[in-house]
Every structure is written in C-alpha cells, then in structure tokens.
N, CA, C and O atoms as a Maestro MAE file, in Angstrom:
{
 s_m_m2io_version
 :::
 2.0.0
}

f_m_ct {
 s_m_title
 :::
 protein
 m_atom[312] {
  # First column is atom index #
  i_m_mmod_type
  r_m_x_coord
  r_m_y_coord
  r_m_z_coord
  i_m_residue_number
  s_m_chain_name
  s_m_pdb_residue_name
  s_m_pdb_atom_name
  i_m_atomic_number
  :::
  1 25 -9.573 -5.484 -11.970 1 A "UNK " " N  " 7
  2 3 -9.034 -4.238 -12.482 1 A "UNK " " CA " 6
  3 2 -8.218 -3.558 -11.389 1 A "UNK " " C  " 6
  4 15 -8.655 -3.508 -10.239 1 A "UNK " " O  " 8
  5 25 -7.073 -3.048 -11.718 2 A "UNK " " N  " 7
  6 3 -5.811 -1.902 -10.924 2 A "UNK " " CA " 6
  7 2 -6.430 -0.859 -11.109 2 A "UNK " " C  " 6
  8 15 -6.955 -0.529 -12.172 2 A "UNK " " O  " 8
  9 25 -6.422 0.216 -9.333 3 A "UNK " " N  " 7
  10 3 -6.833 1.552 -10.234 3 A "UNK " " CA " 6
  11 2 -5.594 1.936 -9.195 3 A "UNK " " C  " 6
  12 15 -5.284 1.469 -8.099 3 A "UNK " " O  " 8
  13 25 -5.031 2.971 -10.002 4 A "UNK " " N  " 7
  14 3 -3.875 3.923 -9.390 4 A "UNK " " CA " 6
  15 2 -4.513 5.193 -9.422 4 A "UNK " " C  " 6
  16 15 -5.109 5.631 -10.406 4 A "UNK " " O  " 8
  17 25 -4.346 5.930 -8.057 5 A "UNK " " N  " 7
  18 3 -4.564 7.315 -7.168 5 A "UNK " " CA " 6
  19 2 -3.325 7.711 -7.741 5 A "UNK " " C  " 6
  20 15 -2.486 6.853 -8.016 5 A "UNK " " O  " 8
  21 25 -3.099 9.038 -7.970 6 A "UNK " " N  " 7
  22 3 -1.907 9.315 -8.915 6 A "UNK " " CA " 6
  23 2 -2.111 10.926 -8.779 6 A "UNK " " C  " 6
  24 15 -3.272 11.336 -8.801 6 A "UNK " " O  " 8
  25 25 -1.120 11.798 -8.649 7 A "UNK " " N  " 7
  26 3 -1.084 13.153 -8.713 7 A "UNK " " CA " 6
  27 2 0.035 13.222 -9.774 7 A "UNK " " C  " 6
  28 15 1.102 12.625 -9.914 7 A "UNK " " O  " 8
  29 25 -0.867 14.548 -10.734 8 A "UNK " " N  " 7
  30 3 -0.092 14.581 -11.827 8 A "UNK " " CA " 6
  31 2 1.835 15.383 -11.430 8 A "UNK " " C  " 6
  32 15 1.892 16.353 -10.674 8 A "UNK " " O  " 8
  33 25 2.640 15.028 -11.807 9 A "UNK " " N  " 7
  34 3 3.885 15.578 -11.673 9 A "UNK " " CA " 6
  35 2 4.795 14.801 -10.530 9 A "UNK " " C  " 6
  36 15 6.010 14.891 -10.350 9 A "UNK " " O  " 8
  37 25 4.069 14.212 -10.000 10 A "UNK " " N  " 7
  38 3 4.229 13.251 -8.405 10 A "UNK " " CA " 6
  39 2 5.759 12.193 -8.950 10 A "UNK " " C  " 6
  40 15 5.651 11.667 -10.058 10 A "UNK " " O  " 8
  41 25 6.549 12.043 -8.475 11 A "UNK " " N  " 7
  42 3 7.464 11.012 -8.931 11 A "UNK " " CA " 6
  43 2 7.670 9.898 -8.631 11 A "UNK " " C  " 6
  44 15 8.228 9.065 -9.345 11 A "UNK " " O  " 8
  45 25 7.097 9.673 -7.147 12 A "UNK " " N  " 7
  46 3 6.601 8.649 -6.660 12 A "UNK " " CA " 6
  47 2 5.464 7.854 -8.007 12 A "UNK " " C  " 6
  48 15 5.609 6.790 -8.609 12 A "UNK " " O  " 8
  49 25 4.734 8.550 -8.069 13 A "UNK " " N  " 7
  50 3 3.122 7.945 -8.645 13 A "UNK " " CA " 6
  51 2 4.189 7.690 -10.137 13 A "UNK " " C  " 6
  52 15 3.859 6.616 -10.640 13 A "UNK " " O  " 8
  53 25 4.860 8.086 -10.612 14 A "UNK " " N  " 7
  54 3 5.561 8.027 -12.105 14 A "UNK " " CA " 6
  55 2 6.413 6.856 -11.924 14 A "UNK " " C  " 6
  56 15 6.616 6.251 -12.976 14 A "UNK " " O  " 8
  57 25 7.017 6.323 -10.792 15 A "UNK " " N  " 7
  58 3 6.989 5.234 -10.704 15 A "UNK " " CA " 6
  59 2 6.210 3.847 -10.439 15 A "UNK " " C  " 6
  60 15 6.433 2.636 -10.436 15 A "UNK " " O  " 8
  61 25 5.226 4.701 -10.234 16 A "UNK " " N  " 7
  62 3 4.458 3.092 -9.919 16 A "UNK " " CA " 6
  63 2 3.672 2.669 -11.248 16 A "UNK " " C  " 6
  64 15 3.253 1.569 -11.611 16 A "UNK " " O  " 8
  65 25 3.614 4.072 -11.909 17 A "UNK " " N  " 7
  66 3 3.172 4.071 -13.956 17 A "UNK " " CA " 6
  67 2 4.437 3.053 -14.185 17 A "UNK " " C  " 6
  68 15 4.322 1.859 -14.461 17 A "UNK " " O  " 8
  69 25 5.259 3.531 -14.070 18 A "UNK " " N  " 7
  70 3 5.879 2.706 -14.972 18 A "UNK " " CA " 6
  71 2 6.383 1.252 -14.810 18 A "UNK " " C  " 6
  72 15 6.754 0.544 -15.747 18 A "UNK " " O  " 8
  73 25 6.348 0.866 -13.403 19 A "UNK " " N  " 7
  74 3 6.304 -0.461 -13.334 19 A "UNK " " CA " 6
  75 2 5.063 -0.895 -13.638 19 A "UNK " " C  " 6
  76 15 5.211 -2.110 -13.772 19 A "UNK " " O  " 8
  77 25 3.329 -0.496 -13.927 20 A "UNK " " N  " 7
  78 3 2.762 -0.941 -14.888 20 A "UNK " " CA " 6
  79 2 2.927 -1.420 -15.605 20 A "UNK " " C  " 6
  80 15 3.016 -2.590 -15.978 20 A "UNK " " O  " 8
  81 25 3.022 -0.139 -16.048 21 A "UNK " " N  " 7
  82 3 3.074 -0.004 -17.897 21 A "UNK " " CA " 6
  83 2 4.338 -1.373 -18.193 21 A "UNK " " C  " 6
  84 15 3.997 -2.387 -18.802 21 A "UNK " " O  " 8
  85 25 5.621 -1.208 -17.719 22 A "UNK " " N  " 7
  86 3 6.573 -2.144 -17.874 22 A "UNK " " CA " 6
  87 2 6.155 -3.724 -17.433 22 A "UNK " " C  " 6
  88 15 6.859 -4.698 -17.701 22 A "UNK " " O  " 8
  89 25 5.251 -3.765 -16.920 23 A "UNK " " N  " 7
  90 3 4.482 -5.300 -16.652 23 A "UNK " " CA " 6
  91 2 3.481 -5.839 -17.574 23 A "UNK " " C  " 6
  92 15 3.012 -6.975 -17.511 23 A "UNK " " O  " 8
  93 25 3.026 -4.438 -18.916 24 A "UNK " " N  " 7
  94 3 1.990 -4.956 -18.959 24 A "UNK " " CA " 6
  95 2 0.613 -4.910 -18.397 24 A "UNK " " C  " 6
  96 15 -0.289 -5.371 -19.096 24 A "UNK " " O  " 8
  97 25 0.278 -4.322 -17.006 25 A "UNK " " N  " 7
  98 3 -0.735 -4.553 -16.327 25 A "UNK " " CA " 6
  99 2 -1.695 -3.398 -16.816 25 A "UNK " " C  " 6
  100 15 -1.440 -2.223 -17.080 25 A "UNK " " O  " 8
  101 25 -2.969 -4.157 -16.856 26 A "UNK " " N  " 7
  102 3 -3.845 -2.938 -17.130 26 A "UNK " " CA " 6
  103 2 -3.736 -2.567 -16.027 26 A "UNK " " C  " 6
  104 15 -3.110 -3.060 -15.089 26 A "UNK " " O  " 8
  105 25 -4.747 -1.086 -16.133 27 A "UNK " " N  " 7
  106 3 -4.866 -0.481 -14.509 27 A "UNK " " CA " 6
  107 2 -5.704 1.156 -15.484 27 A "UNK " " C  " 6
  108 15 -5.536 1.813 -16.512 27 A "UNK " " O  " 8
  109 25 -6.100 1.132 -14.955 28 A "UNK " " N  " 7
  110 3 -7.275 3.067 -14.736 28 A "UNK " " CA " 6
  111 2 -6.717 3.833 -13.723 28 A "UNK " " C  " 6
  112 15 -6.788 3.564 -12.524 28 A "UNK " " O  " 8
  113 25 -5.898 5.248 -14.455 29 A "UNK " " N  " 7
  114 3 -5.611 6.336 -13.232 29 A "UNK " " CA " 6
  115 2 -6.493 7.127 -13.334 29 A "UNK " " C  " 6
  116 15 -6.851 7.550 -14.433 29 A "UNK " " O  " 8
  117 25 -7.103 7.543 -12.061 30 A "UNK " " N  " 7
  118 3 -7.231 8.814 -11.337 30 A "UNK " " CA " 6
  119 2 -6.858 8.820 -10.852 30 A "UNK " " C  " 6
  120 15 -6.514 8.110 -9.907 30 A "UNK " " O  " 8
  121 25 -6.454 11.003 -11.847 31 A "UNK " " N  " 7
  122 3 -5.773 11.872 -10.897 31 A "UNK " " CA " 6
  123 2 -6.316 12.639 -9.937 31 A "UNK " " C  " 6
  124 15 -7.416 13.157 -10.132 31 A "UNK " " O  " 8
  125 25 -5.648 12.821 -8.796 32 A "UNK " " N  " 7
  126 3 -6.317 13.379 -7.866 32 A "UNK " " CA " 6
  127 2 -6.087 14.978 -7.650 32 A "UNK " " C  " 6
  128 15 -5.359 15.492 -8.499 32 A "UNK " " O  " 8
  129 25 -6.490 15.654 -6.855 33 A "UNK " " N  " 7
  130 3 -6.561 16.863 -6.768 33 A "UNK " " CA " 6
  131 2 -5.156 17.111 -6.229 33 A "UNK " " C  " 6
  132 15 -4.662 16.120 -5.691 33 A "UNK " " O  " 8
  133 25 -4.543 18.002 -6.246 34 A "UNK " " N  " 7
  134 3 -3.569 18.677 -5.874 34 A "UNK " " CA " 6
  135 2 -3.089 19.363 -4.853 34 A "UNK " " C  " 6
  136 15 -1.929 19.680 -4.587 34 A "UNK " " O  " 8
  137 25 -4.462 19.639 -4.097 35 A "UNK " " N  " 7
  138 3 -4.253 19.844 -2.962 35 A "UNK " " CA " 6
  139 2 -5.046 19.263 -1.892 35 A "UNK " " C  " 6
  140 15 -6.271 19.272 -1.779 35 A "UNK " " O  " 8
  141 25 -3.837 18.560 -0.825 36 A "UNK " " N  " 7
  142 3 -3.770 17.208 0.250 36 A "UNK " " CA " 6
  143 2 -5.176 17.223 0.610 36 A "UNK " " C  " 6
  144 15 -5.837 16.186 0.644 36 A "UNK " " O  " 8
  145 25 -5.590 18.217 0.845 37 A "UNK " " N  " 7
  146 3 -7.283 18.372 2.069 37 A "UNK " " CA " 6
  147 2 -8.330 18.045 1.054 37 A "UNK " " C  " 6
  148 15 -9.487 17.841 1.423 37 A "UNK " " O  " 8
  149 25 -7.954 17.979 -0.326 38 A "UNK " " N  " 7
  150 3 -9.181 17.667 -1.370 38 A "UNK " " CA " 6
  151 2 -9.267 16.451 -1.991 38 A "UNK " " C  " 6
  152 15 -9.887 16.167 -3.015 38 A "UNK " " O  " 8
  153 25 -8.483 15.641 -1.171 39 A "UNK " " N  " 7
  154 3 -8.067 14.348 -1.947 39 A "UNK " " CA " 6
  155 2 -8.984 13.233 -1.024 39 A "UNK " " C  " 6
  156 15 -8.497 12.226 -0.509 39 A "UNK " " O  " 8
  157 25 -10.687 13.717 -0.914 40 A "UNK " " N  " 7
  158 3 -11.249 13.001 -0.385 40 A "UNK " " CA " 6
  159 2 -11.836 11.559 -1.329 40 A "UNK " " C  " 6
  160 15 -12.864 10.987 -0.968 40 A "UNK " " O  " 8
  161 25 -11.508 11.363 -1.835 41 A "UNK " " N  " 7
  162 3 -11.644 9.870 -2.818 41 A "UNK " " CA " 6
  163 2 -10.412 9.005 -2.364 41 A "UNK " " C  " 6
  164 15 -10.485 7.777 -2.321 41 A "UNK " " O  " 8
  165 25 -9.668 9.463 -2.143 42 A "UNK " " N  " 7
  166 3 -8.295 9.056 -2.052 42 A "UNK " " CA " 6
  167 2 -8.700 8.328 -0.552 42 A "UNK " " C  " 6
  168 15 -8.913 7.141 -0.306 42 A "UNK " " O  " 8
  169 25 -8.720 9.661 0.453 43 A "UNK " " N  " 7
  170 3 -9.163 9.028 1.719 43 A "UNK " " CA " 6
  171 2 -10.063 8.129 2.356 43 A "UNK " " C  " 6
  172 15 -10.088 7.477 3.400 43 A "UNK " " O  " 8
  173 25 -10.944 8.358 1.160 44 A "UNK " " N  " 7
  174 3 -12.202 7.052 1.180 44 A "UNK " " CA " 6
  175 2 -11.781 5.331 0.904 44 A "UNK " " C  " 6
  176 15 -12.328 4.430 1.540 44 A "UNK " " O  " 8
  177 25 -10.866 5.119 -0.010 45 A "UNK " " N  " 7
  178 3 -10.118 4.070 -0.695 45 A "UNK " " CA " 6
  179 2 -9.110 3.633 0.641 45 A "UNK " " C  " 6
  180 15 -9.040 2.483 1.076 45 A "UNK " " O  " 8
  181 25 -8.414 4.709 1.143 46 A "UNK " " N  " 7
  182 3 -7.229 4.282 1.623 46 A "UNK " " CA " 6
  183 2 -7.043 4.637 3.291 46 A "UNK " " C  " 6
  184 15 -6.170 4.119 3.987 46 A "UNK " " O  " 8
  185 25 -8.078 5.661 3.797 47 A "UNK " " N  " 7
  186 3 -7.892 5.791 5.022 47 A "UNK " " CA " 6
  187 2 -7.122 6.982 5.075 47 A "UNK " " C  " 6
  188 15 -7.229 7.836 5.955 47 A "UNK " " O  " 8
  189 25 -6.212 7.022 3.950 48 A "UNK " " N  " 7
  190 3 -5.396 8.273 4.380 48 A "UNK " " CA " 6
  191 2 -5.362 9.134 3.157 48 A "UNK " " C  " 6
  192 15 -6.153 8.773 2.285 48 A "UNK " " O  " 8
  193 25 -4.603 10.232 2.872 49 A "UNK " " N  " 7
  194 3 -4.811 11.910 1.745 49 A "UNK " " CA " 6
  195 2 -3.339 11.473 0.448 49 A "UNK " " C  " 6
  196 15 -3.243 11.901 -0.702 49 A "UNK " " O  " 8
  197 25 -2.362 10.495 1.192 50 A "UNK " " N  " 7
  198 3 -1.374 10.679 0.134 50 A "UNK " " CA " 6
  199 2 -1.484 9.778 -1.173 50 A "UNK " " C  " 6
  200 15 -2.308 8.884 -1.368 50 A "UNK " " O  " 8
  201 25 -0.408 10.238 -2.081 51 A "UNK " " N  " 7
  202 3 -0.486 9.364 -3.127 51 A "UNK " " CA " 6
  203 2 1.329 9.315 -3.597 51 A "UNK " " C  " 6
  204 15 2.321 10.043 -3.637 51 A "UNK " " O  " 8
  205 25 0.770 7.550 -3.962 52 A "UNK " " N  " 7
  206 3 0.274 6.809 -4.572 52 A "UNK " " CA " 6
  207 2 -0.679 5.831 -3.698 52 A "UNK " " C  " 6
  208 15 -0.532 5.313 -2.591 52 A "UNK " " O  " 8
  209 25 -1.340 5.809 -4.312 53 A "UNK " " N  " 7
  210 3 -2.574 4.735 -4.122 53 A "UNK " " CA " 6
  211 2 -2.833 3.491 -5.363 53 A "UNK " " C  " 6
  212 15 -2.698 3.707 -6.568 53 A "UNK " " O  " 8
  213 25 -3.231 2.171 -4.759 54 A "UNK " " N  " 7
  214 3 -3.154 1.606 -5.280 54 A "UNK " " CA " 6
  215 2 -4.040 0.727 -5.209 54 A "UNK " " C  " 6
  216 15 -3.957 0.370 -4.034 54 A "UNK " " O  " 8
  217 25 -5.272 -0.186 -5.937 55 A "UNK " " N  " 7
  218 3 -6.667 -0.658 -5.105 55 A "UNK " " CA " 6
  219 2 -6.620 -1.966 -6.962 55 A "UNK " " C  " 6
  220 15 -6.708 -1.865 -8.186 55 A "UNK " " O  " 8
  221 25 -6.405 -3.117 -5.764 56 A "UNK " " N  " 7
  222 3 -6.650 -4.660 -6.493 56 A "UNK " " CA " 6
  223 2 -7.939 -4.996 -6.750 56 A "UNK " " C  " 6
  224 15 -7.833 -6.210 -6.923 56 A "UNK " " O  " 8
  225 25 -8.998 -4.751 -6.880 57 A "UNK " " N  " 7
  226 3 -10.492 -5.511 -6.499 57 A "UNK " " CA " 6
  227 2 -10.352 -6.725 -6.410 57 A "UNK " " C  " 6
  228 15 -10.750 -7.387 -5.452 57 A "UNK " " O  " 8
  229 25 -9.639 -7.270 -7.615 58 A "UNK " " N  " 7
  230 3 -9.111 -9.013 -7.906 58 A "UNK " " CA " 6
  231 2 -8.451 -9.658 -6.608 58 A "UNK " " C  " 6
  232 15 -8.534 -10.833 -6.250 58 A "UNK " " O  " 8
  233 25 -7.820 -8.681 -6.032 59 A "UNK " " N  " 7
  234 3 -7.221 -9.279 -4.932 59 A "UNK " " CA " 6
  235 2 -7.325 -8.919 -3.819 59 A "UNK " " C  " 6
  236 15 -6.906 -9.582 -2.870 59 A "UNK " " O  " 8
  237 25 -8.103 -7.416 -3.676 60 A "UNK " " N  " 7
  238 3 -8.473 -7.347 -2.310 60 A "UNK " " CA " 6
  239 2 -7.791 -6.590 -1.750 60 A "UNK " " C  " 6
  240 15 -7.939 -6.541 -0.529 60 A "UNK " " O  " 8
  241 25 -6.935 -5.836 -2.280 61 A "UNK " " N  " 7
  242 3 -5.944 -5.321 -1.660 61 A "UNK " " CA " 6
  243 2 -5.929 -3.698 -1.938 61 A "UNK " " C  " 6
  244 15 -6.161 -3.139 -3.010 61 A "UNK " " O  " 8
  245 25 -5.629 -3.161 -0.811 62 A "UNK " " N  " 7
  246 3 -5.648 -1.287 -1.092 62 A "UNK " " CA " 6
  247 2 -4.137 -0.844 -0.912 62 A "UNK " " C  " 6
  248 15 -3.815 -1.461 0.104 62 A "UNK " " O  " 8
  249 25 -3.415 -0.374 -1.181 63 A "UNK " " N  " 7
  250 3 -2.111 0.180 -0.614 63 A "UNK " " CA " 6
  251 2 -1.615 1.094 -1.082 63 A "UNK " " C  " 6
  252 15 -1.766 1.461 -2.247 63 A "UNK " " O  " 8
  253 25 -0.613 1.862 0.157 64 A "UNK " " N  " 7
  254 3 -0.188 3.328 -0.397 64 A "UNK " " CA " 6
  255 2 1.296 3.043 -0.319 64 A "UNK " " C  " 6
  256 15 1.775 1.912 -0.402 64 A "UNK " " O  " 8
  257 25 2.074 4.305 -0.130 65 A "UNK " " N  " 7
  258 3 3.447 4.098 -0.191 65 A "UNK " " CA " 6
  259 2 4.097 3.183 -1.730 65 A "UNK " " C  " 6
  260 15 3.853 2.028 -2.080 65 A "UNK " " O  " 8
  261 25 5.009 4.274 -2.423 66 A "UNK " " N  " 7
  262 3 5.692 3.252 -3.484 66 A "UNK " " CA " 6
  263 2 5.911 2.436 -3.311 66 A "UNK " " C  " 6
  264 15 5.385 1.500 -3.913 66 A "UNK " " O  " 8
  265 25 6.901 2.258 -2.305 67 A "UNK " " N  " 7
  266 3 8.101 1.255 -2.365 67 A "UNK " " CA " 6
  267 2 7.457 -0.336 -2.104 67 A "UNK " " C  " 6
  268 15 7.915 -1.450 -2.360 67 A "UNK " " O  " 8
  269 25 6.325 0.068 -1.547 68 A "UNK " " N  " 7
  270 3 5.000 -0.997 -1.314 68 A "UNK " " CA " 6
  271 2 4.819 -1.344 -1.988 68 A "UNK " " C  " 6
  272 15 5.134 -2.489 -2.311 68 A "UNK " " O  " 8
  273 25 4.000 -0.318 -2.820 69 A "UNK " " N  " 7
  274 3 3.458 -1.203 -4.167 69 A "UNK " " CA " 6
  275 2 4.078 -1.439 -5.472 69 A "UNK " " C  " 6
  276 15 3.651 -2.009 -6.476 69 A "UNK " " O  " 8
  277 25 5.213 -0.850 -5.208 70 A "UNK " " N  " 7
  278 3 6.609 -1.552 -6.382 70 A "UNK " " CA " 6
  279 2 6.284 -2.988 -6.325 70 A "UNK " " C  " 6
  280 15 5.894 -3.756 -7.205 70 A "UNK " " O  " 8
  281 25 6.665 -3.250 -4.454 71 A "UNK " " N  " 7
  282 3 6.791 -4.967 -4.301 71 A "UNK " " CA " 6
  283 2 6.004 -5.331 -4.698 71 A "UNK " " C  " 6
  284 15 6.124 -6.148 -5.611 71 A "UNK " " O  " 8
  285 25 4.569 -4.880 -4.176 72 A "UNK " " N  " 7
  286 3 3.111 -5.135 -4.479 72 A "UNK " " CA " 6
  287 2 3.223 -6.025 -6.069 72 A "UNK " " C  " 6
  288 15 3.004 -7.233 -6.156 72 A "UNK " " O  " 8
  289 25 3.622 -5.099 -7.301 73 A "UNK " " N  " 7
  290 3 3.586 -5.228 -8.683 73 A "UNK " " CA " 6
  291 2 4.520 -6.447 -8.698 73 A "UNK " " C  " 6
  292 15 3.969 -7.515 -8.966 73 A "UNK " " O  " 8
  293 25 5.889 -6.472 -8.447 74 A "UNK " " N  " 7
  294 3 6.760 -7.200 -8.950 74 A "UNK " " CA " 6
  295 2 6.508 -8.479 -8.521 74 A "UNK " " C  " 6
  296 15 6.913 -9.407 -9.221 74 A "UNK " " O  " 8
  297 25 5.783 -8.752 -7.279 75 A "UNK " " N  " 7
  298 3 5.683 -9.938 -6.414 75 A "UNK " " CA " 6
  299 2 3.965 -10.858 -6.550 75 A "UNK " " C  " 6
  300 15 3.624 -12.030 -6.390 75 A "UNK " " O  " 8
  301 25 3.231 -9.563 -6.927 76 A "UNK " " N  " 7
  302 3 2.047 -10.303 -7.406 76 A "UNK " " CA " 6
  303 2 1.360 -9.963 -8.653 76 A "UNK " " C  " 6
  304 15 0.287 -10.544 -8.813 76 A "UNK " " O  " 8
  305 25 1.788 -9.029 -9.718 77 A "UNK " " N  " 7
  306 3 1.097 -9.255 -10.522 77 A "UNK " " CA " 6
  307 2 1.780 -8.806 -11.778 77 A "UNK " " C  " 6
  308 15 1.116 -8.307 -12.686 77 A "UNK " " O  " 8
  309 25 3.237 -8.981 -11.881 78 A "UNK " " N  " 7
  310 3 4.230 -9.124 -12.662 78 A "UNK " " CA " 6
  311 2 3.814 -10.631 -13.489 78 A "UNK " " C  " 6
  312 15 4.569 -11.094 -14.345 78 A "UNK " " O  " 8
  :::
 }
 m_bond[311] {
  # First column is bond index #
  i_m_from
  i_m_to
  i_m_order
  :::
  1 1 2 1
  2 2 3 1
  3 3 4 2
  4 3 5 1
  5 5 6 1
  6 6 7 1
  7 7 8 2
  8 7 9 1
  9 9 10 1
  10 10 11 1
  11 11 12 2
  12 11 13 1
  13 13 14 1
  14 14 15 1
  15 15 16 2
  16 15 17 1
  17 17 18 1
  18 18 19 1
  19 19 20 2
  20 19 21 1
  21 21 22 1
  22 22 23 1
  23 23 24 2
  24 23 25 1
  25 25 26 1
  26 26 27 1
  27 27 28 2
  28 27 29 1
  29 29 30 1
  30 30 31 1
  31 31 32 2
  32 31 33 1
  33 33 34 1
  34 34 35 1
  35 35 36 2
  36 35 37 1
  37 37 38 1
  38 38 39 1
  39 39 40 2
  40 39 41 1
  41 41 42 1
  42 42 43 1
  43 43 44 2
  44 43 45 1
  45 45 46 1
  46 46 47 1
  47 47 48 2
  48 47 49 1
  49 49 50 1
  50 50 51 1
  51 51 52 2
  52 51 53 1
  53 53 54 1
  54 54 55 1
  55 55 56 2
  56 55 57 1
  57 57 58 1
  58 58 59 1
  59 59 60 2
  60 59 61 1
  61 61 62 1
  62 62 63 1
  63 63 64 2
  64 63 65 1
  65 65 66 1
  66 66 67 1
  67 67 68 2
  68 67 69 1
  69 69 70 1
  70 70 71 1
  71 71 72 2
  72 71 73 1
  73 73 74 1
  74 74 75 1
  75 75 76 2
  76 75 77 1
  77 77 78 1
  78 78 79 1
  79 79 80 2
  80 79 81 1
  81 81 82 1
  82 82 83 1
  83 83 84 2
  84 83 85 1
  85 85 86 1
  86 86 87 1
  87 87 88 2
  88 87 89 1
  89 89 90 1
  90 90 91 1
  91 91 92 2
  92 91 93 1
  93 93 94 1
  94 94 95 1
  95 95 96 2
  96 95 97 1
  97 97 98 1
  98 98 99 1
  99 99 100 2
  100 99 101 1
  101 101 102 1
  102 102 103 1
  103 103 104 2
  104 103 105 1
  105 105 106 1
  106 106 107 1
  107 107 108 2
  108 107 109 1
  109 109 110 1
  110 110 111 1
  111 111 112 2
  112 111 113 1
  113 113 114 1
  114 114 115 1
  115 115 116 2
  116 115 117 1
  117 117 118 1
  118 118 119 1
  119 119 120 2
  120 119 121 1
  121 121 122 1
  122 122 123 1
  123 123 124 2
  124 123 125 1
  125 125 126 1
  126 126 127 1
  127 127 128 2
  128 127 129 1
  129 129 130 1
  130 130 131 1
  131 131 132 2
  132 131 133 1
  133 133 134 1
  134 134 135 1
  135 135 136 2
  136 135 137 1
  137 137 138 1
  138 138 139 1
  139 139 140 2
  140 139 141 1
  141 141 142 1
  142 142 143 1
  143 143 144 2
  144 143 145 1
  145 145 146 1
  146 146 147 1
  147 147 148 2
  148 147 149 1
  149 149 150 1
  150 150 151 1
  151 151 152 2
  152 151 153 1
  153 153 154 1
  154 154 155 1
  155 155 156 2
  156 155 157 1
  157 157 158 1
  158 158 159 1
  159 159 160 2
  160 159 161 1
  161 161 162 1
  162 162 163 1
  163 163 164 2
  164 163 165 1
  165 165 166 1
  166 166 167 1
  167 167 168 2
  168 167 169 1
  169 169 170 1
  170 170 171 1
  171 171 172 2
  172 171 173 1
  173 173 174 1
  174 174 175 1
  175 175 176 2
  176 175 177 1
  177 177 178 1
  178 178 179 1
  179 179 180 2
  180 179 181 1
  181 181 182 1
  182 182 183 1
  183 183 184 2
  184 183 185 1
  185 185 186 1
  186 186 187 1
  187 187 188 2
  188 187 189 1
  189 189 190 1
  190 190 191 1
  191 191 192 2
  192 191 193 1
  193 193 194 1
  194 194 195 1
  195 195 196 2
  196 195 197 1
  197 197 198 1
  198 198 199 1
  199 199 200 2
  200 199 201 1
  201 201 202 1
  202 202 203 1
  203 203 204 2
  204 203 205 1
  205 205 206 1
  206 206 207 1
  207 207 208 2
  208 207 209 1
  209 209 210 1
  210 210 211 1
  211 211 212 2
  212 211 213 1
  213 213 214 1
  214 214 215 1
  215 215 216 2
  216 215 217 1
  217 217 218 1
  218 218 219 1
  219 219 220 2
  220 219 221 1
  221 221 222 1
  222 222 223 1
  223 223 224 2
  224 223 225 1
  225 225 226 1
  226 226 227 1
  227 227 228 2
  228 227 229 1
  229 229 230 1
  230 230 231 1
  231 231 232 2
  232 231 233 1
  233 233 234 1
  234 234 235 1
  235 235 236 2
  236 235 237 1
  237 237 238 1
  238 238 239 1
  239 239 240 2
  240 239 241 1
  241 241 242 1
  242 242 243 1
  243 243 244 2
  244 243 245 1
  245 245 246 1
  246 246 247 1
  247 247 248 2
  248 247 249 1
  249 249 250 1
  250 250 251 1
  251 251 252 2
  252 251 253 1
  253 253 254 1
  254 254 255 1
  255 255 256 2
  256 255 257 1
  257 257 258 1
  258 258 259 1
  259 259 260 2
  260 259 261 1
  261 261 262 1
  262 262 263 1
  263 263 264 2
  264 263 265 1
  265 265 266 1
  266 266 267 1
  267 267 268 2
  268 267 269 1
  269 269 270 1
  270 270 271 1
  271 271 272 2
  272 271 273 1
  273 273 274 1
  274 274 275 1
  275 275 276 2
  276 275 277 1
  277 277 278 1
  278 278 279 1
  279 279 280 2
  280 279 281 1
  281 281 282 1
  282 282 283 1
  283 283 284 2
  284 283 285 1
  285 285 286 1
  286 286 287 1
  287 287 288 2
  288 287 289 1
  289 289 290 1
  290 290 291 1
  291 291 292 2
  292 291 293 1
  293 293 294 1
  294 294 295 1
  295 295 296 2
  296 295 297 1
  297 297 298 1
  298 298 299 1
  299 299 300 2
  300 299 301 1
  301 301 302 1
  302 302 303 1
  303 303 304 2
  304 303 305 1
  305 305 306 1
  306 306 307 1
  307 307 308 2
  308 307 309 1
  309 309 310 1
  310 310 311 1
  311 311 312 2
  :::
 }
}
C-alpha cells in the first residue's frame, strides 16, 4: 500500500494526487496539519515536517520532495 502525507491546498501534494490517480495507483492520504511544527507524523515517517510525503511499504521506500516522487511514480510504479 502508497500512503501520501498531503496538506490540503498544497500544489505540490496536488501533483503527486494526480500522477496517482492518473496511474491508477491505489494509495491512502493523510492530511496533515497545517501548521509545519504539528506535522509530527510526518516527521516520524520521514525525518523531516514538509510535504509531500510519500511511504512504499511494498518497496521500502519513504520520500519527500515532488519532483522525487513524480520520478518515484513514473519509474516504479506506473
């Protein structure tokens, strides 16, 4: 299972929905809190407060930054 860390309104995180959604891939969002210092789930997963977040179990893999896990999607689970 995909779970995406996601802040609602975020445009970053609205892209990484929609290369989902456009793949097909399941995936479970939680949204996270809104403000940076409360986004301790986030920091637990990833080490760090921002989002997008992105967590493979299947593969093992945690990652932040879009442009990452754009590739992330298109390159492994497109």
């Amino acid at each position: 299972m995909v779970t995406l860390y996601a802040l609602d309104g975020c445009p970053y995180c609205e892209n990484v929905h929609d290369a989902l959604n456009d793949n097909d891939i399941d995936y479970e969002t939680i949204w996270t809190d809104p403000l940076h210092s409360d986004r301790n789930e986030v920091k637990r997963v990833s080490g760090q407060r921002g989002v997008p977040v992105i967590v493979d179990e299947a593969r093992g893999v945690t990652m932040a930054e879009s442009e990452n896990i754009l590739t992330f999607i298109e390159r492994s689970l497109a």
